[in-house]
MMTF fields as JSON, N, C-alpha, C and O atoms, coordinates in Angstrom:
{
  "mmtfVersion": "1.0.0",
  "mmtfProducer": "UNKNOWN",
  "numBonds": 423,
  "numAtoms": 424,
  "numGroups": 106,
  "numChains": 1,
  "numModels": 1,
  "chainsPerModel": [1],
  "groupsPerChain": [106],
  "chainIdList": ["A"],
  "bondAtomList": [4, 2, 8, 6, 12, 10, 16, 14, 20, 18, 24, 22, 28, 26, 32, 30, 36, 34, 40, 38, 44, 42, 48, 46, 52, 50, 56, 54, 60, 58, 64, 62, 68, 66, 72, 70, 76, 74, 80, 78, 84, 82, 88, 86, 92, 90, 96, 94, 100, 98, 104, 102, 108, 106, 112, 110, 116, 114, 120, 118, 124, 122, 128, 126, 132, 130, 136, 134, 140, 138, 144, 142, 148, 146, 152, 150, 156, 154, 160, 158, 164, 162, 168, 166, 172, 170, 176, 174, 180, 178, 184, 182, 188, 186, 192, 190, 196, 194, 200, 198, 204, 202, 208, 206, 212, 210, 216, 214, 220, 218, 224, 222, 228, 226, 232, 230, 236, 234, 240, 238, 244, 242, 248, 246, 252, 250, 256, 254, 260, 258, 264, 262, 268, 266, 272, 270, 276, 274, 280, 278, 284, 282, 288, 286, 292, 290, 296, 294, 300, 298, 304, 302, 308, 306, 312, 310, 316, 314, 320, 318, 324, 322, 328, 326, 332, 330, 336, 334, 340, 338, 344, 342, 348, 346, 352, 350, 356, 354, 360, 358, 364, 362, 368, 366, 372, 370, 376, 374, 380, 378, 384, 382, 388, 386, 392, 390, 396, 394, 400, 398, 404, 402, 408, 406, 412, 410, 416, 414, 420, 418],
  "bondOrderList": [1, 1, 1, 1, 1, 1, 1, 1, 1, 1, 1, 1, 1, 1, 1, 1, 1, 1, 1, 1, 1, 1, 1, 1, 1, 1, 1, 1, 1, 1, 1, 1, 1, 1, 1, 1, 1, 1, 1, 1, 1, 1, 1, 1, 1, 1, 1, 1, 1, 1, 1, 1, 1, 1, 1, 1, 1, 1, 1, 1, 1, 1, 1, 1, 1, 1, 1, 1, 1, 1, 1, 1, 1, 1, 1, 1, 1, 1, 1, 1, 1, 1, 1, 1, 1, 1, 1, 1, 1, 1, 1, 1, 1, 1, 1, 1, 1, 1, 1, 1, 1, 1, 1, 1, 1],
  "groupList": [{"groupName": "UNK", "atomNameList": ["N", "CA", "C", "O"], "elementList": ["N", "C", "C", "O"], "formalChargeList": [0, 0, 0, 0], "bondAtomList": [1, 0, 2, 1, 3, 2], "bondOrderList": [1, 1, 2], "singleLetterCode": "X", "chemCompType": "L-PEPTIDE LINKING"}],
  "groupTypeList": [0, 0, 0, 0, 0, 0, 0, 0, 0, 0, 0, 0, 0, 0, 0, 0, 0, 0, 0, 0, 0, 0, 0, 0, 0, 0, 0, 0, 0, 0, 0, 0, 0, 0, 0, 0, 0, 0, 0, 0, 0, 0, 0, 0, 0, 0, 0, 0, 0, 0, 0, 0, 0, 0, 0, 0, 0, 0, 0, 0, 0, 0, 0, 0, 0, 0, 0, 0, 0, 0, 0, 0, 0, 0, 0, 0, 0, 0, 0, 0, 0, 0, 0, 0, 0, 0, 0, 0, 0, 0, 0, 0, 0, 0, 0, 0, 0, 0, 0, 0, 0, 0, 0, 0, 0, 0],
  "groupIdList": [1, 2, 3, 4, 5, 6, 7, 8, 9, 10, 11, 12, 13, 14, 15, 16, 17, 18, 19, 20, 21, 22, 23, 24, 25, 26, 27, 28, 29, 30, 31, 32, 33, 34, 35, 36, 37, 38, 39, 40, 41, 42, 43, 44, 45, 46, 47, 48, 49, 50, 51, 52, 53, 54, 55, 56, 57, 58, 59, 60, 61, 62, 63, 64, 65, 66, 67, 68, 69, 70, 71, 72, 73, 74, 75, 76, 77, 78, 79, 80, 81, 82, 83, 84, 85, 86, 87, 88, 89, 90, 91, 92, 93, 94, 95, 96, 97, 98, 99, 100, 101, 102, 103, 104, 105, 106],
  "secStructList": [7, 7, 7, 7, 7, 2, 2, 2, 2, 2, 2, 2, 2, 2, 2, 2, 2, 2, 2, 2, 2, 2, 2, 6, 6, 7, 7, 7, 2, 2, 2, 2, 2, 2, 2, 2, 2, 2, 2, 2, 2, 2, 2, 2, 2, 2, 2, 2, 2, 2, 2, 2, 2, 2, 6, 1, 1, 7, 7, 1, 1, 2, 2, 2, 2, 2, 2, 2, 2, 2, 2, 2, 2, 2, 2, 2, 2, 2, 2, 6, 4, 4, 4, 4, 1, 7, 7, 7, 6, 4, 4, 4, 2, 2, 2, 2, 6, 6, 6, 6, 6, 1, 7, 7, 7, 7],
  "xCoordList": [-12.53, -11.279, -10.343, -10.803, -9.085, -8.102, -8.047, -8.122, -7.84, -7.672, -6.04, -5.057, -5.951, -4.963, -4.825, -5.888, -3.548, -3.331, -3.172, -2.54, -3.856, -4.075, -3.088, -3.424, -1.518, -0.436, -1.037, -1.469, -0.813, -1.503, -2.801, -3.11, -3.453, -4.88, -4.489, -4.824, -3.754, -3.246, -2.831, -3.227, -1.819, -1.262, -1.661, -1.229, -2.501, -3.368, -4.433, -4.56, -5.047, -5.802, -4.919, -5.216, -3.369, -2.879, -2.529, -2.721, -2.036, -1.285, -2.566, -2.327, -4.107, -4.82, -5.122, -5.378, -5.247, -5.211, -4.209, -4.33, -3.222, -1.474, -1.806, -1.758, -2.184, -2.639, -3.641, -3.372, -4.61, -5.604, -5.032, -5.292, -4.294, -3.743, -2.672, -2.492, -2.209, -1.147, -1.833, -1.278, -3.162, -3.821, -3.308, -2.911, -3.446, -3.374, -1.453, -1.299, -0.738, 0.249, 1.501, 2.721, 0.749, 2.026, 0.664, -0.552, 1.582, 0.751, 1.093, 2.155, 0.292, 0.69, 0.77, 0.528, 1.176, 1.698, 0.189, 0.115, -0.515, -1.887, -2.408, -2.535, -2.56, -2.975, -2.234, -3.075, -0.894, 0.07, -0.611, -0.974, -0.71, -1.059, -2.476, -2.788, -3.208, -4.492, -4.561, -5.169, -4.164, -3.377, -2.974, -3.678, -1.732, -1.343, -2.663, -3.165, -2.752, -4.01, -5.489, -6.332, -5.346, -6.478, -5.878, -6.576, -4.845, -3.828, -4.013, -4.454, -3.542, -3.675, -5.061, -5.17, -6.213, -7.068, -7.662, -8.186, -7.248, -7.559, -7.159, -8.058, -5.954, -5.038, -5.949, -6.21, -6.542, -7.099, -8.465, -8.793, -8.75, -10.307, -9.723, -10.181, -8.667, -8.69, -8.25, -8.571, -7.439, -7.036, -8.769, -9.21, -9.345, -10.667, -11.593, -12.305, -11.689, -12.389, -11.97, -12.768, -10.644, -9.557, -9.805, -9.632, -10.085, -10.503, -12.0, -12.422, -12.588, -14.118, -14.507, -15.597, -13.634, -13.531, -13.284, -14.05, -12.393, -11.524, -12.314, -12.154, -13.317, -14.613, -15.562, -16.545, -15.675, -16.923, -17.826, -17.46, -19.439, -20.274, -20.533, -21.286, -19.893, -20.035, -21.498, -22.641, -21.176, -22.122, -23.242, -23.351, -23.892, -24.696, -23.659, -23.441, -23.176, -21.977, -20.693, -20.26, -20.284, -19.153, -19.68, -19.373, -20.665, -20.989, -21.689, -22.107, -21.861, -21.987, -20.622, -20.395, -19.813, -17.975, -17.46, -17.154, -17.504, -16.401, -17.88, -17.358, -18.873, -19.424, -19.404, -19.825, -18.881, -18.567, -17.015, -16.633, -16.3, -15.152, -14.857, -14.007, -15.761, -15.281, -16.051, -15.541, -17.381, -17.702, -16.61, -16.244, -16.214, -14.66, -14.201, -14.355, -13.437, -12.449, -12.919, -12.167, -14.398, -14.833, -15.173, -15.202, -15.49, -15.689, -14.247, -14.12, -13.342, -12.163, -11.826, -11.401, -11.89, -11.447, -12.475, -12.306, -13.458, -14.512, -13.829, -13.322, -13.695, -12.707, -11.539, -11.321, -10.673, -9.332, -10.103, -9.673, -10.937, -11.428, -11.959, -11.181, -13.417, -13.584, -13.529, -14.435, -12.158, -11.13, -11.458, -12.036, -11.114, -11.375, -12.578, -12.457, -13.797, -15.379, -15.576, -16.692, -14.979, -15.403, -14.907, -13.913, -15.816, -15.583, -14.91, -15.325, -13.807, -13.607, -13.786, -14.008, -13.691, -13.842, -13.331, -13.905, -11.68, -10.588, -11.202, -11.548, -11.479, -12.286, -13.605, -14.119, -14.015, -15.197, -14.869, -15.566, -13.612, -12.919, -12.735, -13.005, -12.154, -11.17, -12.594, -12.468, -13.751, -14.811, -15.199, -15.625, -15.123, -15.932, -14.585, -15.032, -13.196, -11.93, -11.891, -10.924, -12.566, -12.407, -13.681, -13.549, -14.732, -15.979, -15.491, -15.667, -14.779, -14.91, -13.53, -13.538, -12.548, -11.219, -11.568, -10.969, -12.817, -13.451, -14.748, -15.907, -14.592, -15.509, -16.636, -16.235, -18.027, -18.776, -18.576, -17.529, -19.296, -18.757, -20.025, -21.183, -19.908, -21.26, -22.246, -23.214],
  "yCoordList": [28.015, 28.722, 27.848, 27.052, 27.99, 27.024, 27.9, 29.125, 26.58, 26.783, 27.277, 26.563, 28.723, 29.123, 29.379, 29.387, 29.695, 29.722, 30.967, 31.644, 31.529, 33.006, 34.164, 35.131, 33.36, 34.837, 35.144, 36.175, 33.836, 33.98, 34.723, 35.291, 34.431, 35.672, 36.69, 37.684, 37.017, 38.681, 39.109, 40.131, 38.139, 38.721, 39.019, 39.686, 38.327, 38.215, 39.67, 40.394, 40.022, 41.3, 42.411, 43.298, 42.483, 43.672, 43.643, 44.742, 42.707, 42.81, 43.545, 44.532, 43.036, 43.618, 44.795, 45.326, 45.814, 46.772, 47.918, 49.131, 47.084, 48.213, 48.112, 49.191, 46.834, 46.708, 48.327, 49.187, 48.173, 49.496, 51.039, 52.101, 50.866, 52.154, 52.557, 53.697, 51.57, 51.967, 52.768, 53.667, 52.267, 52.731, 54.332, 54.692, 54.98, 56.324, 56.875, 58.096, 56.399, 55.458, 55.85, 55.938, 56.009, 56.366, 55.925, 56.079, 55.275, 54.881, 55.995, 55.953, 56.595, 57.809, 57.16, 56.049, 58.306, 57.677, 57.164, 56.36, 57.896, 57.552, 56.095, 55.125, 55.962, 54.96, 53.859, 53.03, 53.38, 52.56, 52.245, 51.154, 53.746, 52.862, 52.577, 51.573, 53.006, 51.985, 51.064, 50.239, 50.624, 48.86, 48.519, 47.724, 49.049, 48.118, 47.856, 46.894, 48.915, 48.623, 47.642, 47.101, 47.712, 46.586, 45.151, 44.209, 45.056, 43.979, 43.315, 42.189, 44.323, 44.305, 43.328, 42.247, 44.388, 44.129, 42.621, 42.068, 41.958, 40.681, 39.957, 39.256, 39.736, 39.115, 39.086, 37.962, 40.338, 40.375, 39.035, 38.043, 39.62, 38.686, 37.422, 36.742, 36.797, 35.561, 34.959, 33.828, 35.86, 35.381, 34.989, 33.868, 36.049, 35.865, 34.847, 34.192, 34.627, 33.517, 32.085, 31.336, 31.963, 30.404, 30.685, 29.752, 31.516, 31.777, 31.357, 30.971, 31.555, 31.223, 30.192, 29.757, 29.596, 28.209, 27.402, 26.449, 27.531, 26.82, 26.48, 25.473, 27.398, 26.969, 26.646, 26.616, 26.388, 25.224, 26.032, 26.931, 25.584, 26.173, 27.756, 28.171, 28.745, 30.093, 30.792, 30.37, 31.728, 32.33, 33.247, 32.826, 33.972, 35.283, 36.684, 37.359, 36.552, 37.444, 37.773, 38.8, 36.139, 35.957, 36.312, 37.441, 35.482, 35.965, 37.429, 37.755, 38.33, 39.89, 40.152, 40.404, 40.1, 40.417, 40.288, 41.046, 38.93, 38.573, 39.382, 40.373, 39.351, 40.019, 41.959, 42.469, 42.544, 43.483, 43.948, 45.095, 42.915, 43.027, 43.023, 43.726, 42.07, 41.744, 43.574, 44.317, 43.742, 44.979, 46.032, 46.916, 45.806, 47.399, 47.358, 48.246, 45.885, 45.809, 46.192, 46.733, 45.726, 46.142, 47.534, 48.151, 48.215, 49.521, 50.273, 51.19, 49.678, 50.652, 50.065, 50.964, 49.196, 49.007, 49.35, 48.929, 50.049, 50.871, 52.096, 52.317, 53.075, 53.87, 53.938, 55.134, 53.206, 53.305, 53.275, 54.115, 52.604, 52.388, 53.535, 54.404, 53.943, 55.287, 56.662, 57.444, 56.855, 58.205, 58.581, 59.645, 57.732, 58.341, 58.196, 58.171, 58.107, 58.26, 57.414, 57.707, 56.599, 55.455, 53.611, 53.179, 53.033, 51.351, 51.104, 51.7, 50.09, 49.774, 47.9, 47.291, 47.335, 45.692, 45.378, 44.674, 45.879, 45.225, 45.277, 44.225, 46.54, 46.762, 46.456, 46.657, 46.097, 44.983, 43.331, 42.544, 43.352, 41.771, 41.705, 40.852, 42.996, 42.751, 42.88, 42.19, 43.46, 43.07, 41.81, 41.35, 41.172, 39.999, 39.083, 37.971, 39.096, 38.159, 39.0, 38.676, 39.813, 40.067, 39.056, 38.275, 39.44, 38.505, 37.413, 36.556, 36.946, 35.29, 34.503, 33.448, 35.657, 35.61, 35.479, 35.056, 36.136, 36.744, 35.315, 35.727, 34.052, 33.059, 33.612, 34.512, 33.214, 33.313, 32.361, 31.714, 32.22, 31.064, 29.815, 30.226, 29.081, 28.102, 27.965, 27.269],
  "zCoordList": [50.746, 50.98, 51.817, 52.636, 51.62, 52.041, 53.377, 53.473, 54.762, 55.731, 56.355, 56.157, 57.195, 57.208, 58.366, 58.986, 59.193, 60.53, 60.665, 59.854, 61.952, 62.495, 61.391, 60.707, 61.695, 61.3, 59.341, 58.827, 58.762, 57.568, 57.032, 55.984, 58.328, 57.427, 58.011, 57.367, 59.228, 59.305, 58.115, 57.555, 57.6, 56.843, 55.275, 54.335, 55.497, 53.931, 54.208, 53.22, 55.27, 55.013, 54.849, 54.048, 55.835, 55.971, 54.636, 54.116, 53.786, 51.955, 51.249, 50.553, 51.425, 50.793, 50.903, 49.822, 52.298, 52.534, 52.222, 52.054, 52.212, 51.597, 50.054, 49.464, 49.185, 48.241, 47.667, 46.828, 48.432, 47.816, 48.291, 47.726, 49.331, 50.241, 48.766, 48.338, 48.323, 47.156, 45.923, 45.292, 45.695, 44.614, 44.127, 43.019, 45.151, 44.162, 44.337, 44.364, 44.396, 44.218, 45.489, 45.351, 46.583, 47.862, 48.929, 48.813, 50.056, 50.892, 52.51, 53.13, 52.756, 53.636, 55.338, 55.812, 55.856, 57.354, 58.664, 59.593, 58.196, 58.833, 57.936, 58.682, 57.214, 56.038, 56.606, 56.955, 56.911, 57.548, 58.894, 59.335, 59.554, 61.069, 60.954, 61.595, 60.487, 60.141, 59.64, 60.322, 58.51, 58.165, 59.379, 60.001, 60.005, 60.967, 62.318, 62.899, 62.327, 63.764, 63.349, 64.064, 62.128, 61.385, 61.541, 61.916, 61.304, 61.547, 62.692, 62.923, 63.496, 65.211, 65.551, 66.129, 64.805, 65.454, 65.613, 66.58, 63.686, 63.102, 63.91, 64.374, 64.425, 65.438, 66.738, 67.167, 67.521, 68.188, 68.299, 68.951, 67.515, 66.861, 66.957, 67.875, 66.143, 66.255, 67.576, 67.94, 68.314, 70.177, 70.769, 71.022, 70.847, 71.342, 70.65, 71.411, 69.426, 68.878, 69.761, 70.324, 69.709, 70.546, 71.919, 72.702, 72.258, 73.624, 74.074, 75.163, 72.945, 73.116, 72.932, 73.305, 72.293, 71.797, 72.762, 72.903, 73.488, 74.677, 75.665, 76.356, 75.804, 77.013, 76.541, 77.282, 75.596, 75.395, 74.642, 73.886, 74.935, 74.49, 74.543, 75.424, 73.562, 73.418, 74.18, 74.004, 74.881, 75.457, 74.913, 73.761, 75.012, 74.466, 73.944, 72.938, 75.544, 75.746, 74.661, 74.139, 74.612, 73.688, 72.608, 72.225, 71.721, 70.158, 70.098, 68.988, 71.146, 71.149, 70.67, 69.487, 71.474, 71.621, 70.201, 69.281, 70.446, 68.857, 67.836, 67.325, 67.543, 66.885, 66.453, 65.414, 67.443, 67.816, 67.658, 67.426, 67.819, 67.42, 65.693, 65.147, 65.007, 63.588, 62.862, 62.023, 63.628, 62.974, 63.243, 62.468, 64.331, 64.438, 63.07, 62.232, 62.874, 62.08, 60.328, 59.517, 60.051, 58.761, 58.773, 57.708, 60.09, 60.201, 59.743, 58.932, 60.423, 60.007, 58.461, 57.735, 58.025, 56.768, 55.675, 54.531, 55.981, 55.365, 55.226, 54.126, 56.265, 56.51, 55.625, 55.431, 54.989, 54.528, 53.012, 52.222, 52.641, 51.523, 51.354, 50.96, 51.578, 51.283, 51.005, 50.717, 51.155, 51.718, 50.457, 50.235, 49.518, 48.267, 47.152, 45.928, 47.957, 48.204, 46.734, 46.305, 45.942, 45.296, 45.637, 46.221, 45.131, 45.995, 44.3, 43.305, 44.318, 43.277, 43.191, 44.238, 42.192, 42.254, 43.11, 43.941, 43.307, 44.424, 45.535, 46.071, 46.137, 47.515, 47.816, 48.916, 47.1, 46.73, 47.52, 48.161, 47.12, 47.001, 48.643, 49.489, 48.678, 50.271, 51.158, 52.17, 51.114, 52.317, 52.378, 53.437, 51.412, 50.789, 51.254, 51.535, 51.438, 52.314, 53.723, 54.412, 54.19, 55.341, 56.253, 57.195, 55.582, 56.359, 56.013, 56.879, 54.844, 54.762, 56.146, 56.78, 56.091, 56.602, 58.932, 59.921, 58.606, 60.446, 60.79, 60.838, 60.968, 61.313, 62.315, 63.053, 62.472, 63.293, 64.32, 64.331, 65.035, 65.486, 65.517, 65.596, 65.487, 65.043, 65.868, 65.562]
}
């Protein structure tokens, strides 16, 4: 996967998420602020990843955190997907660019 800078994979999950939120064909006002707070959160994740980075050898602590953090974010985007209690290929796609989009850290 081509290497992209923080605002770019925000922006690449929140498109995929408005993407499936559109499916049944209006995207509602709760549905929005969960995209956006998923958004939020990606952003989040990647501050703290450069943060963890910045001091060197990652702790126990840290790969709990950022580990804990990337599950919020697939937790809530489980959430937006399910509402309508079937997984389709697309939403298939978007877990499968969210883990690839959320680095471990090495």
């Amino acid at each position: 996967m081509k290497d992209f800078d923080v605002h770019e994979k925000v922006e690449i999950v929140k498109s995929m998420l408005i993407s499936i939120a559109k499916f049944d064909g209006k995207v509602t006002e709760e549905e929005s602020r969960l995209i956006d707070r998923i958004a939020s959160d990606v952003n989040e994740y990647f501050e703290l990843l450069s943060r963890i980075n910045s001091k060197g050898e990652p702790s126990s602590l840290d790969r709990a955190e950022l580990f804990k953090k990337k599950l919020n974010i697939i937790s809530k985007a489980v959430k937006s997907i399910r509402e309508d209690m079937r997984v389709t290929p697309d939403e298939k796609e978007l877990f499968k660019a969210i883990q690839e989009l959320l680095p471990e850290l090495p």
